[in-house]
SERO-4910 file (N, C-alpha, C, O; in steps of 0.05 Angstrom, whole numbers):
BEGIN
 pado doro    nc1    nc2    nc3   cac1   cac2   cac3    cc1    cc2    cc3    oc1    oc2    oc3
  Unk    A   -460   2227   3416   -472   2205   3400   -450   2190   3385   -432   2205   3377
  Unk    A   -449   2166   3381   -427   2155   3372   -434   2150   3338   -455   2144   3326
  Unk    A   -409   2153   3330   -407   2149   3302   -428   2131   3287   -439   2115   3302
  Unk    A   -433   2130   3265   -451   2108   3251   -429   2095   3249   -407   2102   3255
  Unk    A   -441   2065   3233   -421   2044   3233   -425   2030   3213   -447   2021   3206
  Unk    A   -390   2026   3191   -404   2013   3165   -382   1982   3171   -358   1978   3175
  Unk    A   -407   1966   3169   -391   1936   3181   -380   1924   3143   -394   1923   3123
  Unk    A   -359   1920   3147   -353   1902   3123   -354   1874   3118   -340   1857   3130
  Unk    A   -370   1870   3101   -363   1842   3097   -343   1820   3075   -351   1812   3053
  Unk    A   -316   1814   3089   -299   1804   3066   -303   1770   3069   -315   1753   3082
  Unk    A   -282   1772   3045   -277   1728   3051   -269   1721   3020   -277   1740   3006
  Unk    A   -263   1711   3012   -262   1700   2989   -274   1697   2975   -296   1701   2985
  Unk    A   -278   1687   2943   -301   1680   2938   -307   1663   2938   -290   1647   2947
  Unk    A   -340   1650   2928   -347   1630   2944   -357   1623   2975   -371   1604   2984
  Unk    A   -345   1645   2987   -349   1643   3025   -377   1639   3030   -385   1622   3046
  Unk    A   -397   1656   3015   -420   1662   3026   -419   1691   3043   -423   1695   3067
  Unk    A   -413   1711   3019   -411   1738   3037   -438   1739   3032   -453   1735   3051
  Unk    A   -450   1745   3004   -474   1754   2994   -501   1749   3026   -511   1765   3041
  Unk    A   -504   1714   3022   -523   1719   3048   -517   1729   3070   -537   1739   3080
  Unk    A   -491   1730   3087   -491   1739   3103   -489   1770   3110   -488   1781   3133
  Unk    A   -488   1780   3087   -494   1805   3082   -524   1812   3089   -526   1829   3107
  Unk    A   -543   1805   3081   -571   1804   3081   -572   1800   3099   -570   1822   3110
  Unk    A   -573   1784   3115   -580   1769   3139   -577   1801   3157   -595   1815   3165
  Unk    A   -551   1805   3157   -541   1827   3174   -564   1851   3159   -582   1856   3175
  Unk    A   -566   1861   3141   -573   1887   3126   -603   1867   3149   -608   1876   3172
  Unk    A   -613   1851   3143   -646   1854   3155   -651   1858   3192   -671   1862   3205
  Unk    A   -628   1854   3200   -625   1854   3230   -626   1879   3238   -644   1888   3252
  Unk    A   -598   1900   3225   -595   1925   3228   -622   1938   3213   -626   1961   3220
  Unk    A   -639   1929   3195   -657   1945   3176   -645   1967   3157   -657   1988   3152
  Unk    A   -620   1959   3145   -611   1981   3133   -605   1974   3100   -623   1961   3091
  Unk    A   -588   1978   3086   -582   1976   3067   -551   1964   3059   -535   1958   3077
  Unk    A   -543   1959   3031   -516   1944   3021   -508   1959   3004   -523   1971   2989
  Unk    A   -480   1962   3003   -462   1971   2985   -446   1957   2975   -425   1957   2987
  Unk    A   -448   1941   2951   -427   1924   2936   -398   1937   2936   -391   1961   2935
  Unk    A   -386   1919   2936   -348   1935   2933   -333   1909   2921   -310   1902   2927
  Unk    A   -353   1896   2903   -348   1879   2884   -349   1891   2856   -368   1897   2842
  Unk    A   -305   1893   2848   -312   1914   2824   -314   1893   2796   -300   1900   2776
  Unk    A   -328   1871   2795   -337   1860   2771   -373   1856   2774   -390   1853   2756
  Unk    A   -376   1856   2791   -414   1861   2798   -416   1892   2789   -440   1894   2784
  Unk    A   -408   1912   2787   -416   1935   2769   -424   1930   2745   -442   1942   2733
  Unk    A   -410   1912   2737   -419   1911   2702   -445   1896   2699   -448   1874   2711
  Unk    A   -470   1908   2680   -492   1896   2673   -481   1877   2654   -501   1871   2641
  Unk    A   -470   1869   2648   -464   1852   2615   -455   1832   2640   -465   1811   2631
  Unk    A   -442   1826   2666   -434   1809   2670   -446   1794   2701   -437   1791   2724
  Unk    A   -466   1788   2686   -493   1780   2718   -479   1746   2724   -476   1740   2748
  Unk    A   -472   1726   2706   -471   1704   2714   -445   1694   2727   -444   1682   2749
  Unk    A   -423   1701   2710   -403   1704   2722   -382   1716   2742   -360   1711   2751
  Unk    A   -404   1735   2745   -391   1750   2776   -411   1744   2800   -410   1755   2822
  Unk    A   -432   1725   2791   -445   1717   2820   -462   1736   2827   -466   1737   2851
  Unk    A   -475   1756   2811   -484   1774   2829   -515   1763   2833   -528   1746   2822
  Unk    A   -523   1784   2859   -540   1767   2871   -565   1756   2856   -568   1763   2832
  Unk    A   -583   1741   2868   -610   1740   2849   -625   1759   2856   -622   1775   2874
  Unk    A   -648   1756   2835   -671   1777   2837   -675   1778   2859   -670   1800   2870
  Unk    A   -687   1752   2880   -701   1744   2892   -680   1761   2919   -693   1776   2934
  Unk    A   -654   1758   2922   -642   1774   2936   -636   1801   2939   -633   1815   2959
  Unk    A   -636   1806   2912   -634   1837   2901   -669   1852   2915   -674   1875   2924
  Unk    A   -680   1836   2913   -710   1842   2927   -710   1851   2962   -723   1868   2973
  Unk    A   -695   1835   2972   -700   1826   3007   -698   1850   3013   -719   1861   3022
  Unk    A   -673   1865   3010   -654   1890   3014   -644   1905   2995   -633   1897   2975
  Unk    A   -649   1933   3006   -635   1944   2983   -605   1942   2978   -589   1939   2997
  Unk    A   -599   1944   2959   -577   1942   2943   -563   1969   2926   -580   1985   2918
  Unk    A   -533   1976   2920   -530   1993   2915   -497   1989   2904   -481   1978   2919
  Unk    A   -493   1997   2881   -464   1989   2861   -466   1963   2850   -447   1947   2851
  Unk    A   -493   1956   2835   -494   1926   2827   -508   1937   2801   -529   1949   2798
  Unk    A   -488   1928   2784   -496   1925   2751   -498   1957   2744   -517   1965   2731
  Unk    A   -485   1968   2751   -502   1995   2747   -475   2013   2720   -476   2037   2715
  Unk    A   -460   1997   2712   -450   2002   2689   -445   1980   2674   -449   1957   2679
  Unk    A   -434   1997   2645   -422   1973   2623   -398   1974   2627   -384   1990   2640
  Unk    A   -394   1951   2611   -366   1943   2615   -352   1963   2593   -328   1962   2598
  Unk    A   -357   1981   2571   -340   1997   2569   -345   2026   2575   -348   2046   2561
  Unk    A   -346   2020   2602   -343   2037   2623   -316   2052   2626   -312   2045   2649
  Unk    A   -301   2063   2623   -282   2072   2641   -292   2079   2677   -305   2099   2683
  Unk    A   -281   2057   2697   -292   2067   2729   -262   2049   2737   -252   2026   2735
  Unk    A   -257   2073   2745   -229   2071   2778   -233   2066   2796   -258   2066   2797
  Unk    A   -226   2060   2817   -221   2055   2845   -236   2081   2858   -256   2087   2870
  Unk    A   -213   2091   2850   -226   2132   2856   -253   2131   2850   -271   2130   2868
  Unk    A   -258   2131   2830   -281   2136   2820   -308   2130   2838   -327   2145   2841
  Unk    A   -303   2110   2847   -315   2071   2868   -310   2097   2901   -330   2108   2910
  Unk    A   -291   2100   2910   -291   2117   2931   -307   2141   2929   -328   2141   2943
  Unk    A   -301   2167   2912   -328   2187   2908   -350   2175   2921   -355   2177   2945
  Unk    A   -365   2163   2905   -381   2157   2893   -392   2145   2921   -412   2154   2932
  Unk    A   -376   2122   2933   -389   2107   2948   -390   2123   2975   -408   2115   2989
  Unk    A   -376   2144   2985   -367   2165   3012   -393   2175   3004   -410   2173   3022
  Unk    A   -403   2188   2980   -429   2206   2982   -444   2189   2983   -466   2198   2991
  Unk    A   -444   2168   2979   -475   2149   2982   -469   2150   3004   -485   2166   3013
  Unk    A   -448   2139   3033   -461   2129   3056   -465   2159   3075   -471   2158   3099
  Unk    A   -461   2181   3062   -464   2215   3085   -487   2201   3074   -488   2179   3086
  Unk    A   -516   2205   3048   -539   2199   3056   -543   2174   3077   -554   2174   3099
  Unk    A   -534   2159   3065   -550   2136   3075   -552   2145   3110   -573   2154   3120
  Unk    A   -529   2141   3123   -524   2150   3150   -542   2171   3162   -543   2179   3185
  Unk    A   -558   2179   3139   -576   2199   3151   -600   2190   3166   -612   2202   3183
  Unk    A   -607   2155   3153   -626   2144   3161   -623   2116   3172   -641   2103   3183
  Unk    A   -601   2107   3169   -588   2087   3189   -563   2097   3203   -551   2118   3198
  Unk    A   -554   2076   3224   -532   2077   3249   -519   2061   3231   -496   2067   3226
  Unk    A   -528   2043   3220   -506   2019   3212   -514   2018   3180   -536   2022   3170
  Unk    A   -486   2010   3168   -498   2005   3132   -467   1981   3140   -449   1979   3156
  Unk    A   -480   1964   3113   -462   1933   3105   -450   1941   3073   -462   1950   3053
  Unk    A   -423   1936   3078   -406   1938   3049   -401   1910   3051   -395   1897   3070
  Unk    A   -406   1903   3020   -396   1872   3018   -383   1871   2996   -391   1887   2979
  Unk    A   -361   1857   2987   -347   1845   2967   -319   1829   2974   -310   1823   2997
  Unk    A   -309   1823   2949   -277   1813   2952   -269   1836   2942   -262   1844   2964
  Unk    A   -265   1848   2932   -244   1872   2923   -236   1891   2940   -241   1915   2942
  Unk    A   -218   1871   2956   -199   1886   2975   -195   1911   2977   -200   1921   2999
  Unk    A   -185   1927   2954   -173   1945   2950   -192   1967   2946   -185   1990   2950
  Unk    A   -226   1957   2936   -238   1979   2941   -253   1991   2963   -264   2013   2968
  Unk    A   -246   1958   2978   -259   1965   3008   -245   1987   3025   -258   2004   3038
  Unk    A   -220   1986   3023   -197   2001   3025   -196   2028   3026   -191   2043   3045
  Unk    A   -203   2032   2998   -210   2054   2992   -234   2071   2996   -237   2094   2989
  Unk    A   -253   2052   3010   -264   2072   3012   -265   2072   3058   -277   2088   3072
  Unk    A   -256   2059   3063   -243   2054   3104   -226   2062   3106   -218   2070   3128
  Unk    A   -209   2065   3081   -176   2082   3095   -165   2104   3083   -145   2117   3088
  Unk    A   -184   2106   3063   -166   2129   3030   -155   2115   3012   -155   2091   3006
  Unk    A   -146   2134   3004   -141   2126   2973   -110   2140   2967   -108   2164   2972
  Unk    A    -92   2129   2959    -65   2145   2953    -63   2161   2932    -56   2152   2910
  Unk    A    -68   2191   2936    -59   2202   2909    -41   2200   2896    -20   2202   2909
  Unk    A    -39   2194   2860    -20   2182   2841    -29   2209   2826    -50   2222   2827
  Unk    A     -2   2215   2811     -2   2240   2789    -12   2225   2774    -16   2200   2776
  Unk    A    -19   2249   2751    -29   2236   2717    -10   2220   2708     11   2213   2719
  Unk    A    -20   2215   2685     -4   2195   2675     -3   2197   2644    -25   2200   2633
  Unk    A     19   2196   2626     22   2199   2595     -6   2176   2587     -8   2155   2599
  Unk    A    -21   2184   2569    -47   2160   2560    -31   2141   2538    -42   2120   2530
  Unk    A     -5   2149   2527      5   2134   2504     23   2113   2529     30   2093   2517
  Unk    A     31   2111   2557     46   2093   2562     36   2062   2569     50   2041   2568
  Unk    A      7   2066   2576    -11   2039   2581     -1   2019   2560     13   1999   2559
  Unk    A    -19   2038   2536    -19   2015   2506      4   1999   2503      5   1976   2495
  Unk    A     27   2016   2513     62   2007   2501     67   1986   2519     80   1966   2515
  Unk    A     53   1994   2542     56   1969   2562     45   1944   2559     54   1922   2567
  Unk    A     16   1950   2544      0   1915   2538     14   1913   2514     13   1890   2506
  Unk    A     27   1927   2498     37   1913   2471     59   1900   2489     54   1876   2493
  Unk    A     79   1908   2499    103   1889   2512     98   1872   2535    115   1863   2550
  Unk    A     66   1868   2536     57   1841   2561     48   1826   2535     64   1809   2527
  Unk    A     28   1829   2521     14   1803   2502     36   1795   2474     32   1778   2457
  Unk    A     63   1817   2476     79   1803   2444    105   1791   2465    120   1774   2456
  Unk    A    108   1798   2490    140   1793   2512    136   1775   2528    153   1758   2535
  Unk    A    111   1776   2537    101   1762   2568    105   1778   2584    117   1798   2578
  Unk    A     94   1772   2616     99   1780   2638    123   1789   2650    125   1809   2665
  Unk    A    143   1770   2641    167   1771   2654    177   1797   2647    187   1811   2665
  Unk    A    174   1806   2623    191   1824   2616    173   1861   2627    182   1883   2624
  Unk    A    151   1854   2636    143   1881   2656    155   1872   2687    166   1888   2702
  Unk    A    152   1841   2695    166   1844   2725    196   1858   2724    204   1876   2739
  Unk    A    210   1846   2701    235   1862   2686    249   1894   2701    267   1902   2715
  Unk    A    222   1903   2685    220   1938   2681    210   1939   2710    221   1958   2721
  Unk    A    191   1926   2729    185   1939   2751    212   1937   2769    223   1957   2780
  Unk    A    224   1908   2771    241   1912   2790    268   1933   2781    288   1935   2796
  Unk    A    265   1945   2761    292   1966   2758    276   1992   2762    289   2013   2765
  Unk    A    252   1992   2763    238   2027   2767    240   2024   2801    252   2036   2819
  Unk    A    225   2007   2799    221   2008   2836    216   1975   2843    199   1958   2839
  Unk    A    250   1977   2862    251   1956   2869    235   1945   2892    231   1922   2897
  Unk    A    223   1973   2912    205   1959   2933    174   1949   2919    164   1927   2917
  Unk    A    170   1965   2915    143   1954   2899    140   1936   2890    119   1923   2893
  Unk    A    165   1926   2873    169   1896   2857    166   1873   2885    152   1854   2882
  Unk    A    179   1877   2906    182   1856   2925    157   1854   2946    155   1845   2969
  Unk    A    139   1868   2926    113   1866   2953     83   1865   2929     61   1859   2939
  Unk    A     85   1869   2911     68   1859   2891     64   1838   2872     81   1826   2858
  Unk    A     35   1835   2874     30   1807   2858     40   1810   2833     28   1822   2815
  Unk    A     68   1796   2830     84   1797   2805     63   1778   2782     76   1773   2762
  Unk    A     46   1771   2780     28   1744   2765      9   1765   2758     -9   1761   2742
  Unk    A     13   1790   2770    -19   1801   2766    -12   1822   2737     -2   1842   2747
  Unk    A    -12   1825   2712     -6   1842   2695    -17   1870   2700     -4   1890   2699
  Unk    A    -42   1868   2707    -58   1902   2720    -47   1914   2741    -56   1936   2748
  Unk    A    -26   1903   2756    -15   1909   2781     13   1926   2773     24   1946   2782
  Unk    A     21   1905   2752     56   1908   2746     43   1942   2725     47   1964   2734
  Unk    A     29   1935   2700     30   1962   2686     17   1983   2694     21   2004   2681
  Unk    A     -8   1985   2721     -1   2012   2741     13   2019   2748     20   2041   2742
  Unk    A     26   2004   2765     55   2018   2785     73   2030   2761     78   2054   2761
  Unk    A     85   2011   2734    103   2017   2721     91   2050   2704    106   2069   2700
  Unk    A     64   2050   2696     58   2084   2685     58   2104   2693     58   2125   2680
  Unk    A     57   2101   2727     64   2115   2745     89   2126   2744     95   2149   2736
  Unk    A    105   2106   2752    137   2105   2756    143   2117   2729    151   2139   2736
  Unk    A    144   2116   2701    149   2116   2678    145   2152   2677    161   2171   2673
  Unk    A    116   2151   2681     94   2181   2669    113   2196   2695    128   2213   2684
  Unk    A    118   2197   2723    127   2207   2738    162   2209   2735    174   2230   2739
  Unk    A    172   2193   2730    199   2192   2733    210   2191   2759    234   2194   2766
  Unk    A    185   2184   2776    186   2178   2803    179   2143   2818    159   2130   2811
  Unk    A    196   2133   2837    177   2099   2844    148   2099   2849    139   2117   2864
  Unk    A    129   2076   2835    101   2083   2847    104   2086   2873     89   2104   2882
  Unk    A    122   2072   2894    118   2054   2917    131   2086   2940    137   2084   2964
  Unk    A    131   2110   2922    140   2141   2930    109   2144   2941    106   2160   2959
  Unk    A     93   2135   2934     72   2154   2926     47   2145   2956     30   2157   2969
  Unk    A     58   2117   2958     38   2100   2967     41   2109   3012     61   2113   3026
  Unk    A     18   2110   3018     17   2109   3046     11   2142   3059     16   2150   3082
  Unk    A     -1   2153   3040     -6   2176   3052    -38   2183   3047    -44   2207   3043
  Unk    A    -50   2171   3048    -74   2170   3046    -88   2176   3075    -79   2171   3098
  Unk    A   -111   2190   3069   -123   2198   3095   -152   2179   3097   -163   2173   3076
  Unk    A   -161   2171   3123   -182   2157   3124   -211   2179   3126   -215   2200   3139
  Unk    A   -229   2165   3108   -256   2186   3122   -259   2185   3147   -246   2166   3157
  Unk    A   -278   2205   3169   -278   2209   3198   -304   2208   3196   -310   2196   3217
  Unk    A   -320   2211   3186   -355   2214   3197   -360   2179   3193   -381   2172   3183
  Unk    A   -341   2159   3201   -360   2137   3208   -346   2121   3216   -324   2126   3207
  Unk    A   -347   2099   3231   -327   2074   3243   -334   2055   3223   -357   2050   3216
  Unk    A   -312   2043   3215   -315   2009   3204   -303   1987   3215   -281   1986   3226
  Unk    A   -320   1970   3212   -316   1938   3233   -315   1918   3207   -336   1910   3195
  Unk    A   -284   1909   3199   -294   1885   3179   -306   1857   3192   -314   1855   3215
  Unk    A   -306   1838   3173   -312   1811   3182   -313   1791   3166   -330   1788   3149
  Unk    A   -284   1771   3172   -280   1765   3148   -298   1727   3148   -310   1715   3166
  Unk    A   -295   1723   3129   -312   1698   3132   -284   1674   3119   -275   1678   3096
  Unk    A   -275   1655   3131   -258   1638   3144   -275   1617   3133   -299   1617   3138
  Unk    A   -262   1594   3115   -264   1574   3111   -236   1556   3104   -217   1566   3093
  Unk    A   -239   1521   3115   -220   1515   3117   -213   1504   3083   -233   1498   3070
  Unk    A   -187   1502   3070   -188   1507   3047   -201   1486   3026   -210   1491   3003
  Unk    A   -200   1465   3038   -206   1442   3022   -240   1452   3013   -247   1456   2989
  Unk    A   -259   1456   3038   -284   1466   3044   -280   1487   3017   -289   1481   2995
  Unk    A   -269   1506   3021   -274   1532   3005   -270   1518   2977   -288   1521   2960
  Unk    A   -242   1500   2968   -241   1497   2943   -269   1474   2927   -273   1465   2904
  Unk    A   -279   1472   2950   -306   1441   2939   -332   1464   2932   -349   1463   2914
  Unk    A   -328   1482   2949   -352   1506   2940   -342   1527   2910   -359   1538   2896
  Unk    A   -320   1528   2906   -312   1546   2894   -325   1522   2857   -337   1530   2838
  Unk    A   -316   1500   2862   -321   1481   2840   -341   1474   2833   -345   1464   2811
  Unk    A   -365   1481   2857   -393   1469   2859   -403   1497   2845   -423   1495   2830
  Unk    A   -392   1524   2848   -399   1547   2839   -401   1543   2810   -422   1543   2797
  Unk    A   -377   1540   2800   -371   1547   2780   -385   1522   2765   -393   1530   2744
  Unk    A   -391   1496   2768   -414   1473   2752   -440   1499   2743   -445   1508   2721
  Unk    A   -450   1504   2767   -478   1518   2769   -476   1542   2752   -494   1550   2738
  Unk    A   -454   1551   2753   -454   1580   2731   -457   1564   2701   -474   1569   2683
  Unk    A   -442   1550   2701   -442   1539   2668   -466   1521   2667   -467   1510   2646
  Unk    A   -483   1516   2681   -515   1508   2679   -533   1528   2679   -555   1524   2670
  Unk    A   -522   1563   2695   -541   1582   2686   -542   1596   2669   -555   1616   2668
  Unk    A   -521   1582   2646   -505   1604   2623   -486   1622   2617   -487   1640   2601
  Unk    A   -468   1613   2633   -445   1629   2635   -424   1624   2610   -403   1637   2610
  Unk    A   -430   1604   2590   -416   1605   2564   -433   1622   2545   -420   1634   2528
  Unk    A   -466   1625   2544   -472   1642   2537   -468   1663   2534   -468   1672   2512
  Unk    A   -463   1678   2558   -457   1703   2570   -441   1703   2559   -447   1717   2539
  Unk    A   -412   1694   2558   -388   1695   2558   -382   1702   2520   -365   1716   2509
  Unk    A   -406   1685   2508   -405   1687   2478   -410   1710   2471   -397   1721   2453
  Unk    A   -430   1723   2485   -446   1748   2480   -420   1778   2479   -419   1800   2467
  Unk    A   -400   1762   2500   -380   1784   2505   -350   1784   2492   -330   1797   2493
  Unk    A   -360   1759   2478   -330   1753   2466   -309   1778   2441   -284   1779   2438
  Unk    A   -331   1795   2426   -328   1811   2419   -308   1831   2426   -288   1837   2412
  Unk    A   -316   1842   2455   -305   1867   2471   -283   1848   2488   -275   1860   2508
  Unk    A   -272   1823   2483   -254   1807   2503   -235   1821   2510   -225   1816   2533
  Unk    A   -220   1845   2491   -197   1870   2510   -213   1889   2529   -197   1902   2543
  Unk    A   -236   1894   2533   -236   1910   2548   -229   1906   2579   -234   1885   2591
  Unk    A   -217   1925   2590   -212   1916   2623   -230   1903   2639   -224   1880   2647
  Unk    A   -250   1913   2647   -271   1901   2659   -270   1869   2656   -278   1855   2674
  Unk    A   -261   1856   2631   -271   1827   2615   -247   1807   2622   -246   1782   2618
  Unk    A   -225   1829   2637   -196   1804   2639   -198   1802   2671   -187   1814   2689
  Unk    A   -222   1778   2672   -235   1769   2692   -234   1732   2691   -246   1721   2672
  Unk    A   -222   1719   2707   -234   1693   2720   -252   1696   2710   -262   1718   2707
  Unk    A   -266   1665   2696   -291   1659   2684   -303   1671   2660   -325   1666   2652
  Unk    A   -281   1693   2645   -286   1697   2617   -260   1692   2600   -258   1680   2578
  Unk    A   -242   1703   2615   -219   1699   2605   -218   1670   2588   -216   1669   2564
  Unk    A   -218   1647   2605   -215   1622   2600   -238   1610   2579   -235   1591   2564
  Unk    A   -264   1630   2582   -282   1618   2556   -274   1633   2532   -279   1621   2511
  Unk    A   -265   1654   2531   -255   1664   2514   -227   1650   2499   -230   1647   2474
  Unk    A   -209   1643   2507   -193   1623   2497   -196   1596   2481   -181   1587   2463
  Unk    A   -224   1585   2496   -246   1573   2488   -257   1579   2458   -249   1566   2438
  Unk    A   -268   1590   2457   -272   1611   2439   -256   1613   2413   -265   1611   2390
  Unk    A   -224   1620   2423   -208   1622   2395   -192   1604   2397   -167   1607   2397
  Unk    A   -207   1576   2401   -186   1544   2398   -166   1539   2411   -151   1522   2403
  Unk    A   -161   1556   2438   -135   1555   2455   -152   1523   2480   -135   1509   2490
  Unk    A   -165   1519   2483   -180   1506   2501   -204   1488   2486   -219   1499   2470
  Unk    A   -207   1459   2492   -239   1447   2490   -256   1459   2513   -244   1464   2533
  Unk    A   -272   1462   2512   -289   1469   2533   -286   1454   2559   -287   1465   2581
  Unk    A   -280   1429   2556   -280   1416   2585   -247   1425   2595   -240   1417   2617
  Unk    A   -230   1439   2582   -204   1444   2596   -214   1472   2606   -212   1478   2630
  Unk    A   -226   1490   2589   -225   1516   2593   -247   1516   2619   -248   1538   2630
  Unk    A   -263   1495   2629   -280   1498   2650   -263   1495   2677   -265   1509   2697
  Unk    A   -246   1474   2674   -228   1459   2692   -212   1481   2697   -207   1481   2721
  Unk    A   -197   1505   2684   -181   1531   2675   -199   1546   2693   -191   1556   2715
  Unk    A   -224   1547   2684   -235   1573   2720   -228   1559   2736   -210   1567   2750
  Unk    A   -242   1529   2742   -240   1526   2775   -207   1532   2781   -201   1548   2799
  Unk    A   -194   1523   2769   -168   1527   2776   -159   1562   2777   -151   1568   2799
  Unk    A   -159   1571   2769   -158   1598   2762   -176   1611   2789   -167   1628   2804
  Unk    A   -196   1602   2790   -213   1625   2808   -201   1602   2843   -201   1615   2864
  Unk    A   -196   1584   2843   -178   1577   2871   -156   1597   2871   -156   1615   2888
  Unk    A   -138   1596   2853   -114   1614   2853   -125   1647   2867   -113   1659   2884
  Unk    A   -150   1657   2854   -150   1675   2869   -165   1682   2898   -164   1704   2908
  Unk    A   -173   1668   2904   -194   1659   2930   -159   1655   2946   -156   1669   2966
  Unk    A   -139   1642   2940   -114   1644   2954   -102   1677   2950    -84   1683   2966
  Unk    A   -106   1688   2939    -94   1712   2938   -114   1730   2948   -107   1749   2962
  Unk    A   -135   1727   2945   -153   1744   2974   -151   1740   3003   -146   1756   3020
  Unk    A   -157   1709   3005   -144   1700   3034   -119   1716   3047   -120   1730   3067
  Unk    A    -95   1711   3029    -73   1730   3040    -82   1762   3040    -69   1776   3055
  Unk    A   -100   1774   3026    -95   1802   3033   -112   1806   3054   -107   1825   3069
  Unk    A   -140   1787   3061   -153   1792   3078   -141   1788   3108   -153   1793   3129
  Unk    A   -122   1780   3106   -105   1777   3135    -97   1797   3143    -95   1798   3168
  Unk    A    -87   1822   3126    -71   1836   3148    -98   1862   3155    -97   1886   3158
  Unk    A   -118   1844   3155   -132   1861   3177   -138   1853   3209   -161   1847   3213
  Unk    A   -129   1852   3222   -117   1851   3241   -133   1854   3268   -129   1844   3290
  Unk    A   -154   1874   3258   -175   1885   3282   -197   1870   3266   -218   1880   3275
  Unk    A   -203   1855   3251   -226   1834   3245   -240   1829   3257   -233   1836   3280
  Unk    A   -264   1817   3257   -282   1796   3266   -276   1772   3261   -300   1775   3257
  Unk    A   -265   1744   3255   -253   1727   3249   -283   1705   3243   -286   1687   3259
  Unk    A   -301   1706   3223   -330   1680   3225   -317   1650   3205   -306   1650   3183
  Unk    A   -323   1637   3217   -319   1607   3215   -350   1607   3195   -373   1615   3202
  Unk    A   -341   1594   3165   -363   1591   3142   -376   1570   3160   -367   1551   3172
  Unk    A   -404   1581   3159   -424   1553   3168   -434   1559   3203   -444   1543   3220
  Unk    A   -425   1590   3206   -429   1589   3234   -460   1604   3226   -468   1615   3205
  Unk    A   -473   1597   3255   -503   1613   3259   -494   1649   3257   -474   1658   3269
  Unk    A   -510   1665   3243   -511   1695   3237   -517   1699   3260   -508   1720   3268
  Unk    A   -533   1684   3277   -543   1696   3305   -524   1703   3323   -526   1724   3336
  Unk    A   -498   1681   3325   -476   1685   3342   -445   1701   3333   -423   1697   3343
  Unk    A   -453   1719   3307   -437   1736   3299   -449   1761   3311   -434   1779   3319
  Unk    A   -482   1762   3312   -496   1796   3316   -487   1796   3348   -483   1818   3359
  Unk    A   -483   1774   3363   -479   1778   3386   -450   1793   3391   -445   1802   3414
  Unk    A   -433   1795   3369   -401   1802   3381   -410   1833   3370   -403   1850   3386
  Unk    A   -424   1844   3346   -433   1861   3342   -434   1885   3351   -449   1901   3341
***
């Protein structure tokens, strides 16, 4: 009997994974697994797009809103968690649909996960004190003298990127980039991604049309409601970040709106590139019929 099969669905945001997720979950009759790690948080329904009721209804659904944002949840954590949901699920379907942009947790849970040692809890803090009083530059600094490969293959723009690898490197006295590629993949199931392809101009007119409609369903609301907790991790997100700035007189509102769209293109380009080096893809053109994707199936 051949393996069950968990089809992924990637793309940027904006693509239109969400419906075509559904579409698929009602064909197969099975169920969804989000691997969108800002749709976990209940505090943050408007701004991370997560689905509507009316969708949340069609199909079941599963890793949506189902923490707060002062949560402590890892990657790891997201892998557990999601490997024992699909041994059940697989008990009652052949096929289950993972959908999100978060690359890395899709990752984690189709290829493994790289074990990293502990880590000192006092080196994080020392690290955001010398990103928010130094800037950035001065952790790309420290990464490219701990570990120079890592430095030349990571999103140097990304601050959550630079002060993992560096607490690693630091707490270990070892390069993160020692640690990375030994990960084992789970065996009890095959995965088929599929990424969803739009041409950019297209993607950036949707990404702008998104973000109008969020700030018509309350997403400055939202955003007020959370302004409080604005350090927590979960919150240094596209689309709060920038109302939050808002917020403490760094921005008028009409810059800090203009600040997502711009901001959330920048990362719809930095998904694009990671979604490429999958290689054994499905390749769907935004706007194609779902009918003539189930056929390659």
């Amino acid at each position: 009997m051949n393996k069950p099969q968990l089809i992924y669905i990637a793309g940027p945001t904006a693509s239109g994974k969400t419906a075509l997720a559904i579409a698929l979950a009602n064909h197969f009759e099975t169920e969804i697994i989000s691997c969108d790690s800002r749709q976990f948080y209940e505090e943050m329904r408007i701004g991370t797009a997560v689905p509507s009721e009316e969708e949340l209804g069609t199909v079941p659904h599963h890793f949506i809103q189902q923490l707060s944002v002062t949560t402590n949840y890892s990657v790891g954590d997201y892998r557990m968690e999601a490997l024992t949901l699909l041994k059940k699920l697989f008990k009652k379907h052949q096929t289950v649909i993972m959908v999100g942009g978060s690359g890395l947790y899709a990752d984690a849970v189709m290829k493994g996960l790289d074990e990293f040692p502990e880590v000192d809890p006092a080196i994080r803090p020392q690290l955001m004190a010398i990103f928010q009083q130094e800037g950035i530059e001065v952790l790309q600094d420290l990464l490219r003298q701990h570990d120079i490969q890592h430095y030349l293959r990571v999103d140097r723009n990304n601050p959550h990127r630079l002060i993992r690898a560096l607490e690693i490197s630091l707490s270990s006295g070892k390069p993160y980039s020692s640690f990375i590629g030994k990960r084992k993949a789970p065996d009890f199931f095959e995965a088929q991604t599929v990424v969803i392809d739009w041409e950019r101009e297209e993607l950036y007119e949707r990404i702008n049309t998104r973000v109008d409609l969020m700030m018509d369903e309350g997403l400055l609301e939202e955003a007020r409601s959370l302004h409080p907790q604005k350090e927590l991790n979960a919150l240094q997100t596209v689309g709060y970040r920038e109302l939050f700035a808002h917020f403490d007189g760094e921005y008028d509102l009409e810059t800090a709106v203009s600040e997502i769209k711009k901001n959330t293109r920048r990362y719809a380009k930095r998904q694009v590139t990671w979604f490429r080096k999958y290689e054994d893809a499905i390749r769907f053109e935004g706007g194609t019929l779902v009918e003539d994707l189930i056929k390659l199936m």
